[in-house]
N, C-alpha and C positions, 0 to 999 in steps of 0.2 A: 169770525163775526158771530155775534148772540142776535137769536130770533124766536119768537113764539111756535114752539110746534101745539099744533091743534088734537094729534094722537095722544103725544104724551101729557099735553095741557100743563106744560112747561117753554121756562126758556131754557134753549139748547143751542149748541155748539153748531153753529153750517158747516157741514163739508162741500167741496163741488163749489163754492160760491163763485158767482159769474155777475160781474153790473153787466145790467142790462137799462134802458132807457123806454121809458113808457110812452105812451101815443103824444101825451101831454108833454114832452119832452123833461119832465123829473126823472132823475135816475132813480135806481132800484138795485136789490141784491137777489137773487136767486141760488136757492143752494137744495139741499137734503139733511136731511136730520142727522148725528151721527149715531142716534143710539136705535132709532126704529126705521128711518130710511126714508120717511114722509118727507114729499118737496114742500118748501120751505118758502115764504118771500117775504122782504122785509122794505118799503120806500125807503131812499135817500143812501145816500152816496156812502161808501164805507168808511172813506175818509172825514166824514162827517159827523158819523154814529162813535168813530176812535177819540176825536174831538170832543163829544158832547160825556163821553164817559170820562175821561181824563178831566172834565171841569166840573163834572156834576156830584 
């Protein structure tokens, strides 16, 4: 999954990526960067983000 890292002030590749579900109950991605290591978080479901790339 693709996420905004804030070090390299890029989008980059997650590694580690884990849904996790928020207070609010939206789900969410959690990962780490794969090129500087910075944790990573992206809202909504990954299945959603693979969806939204394939028709956008």
């Amino acid at each position: 999954m693709e996420a905004y890292c804030v070090k390299c002030r890029q989008k980059r590749m997650m590694k580690n990526a884990q849904q996790v579900t928020l207070k609010n109950g939206r789900p969410a991605t959690r990962g780490e960067c794969e090129v500087c290591g910075t944790r990573m978080f992206r809202i909504g479901s990954a299945g959603s983000a693979a969806s939204a790339a394939s028709t956008g």
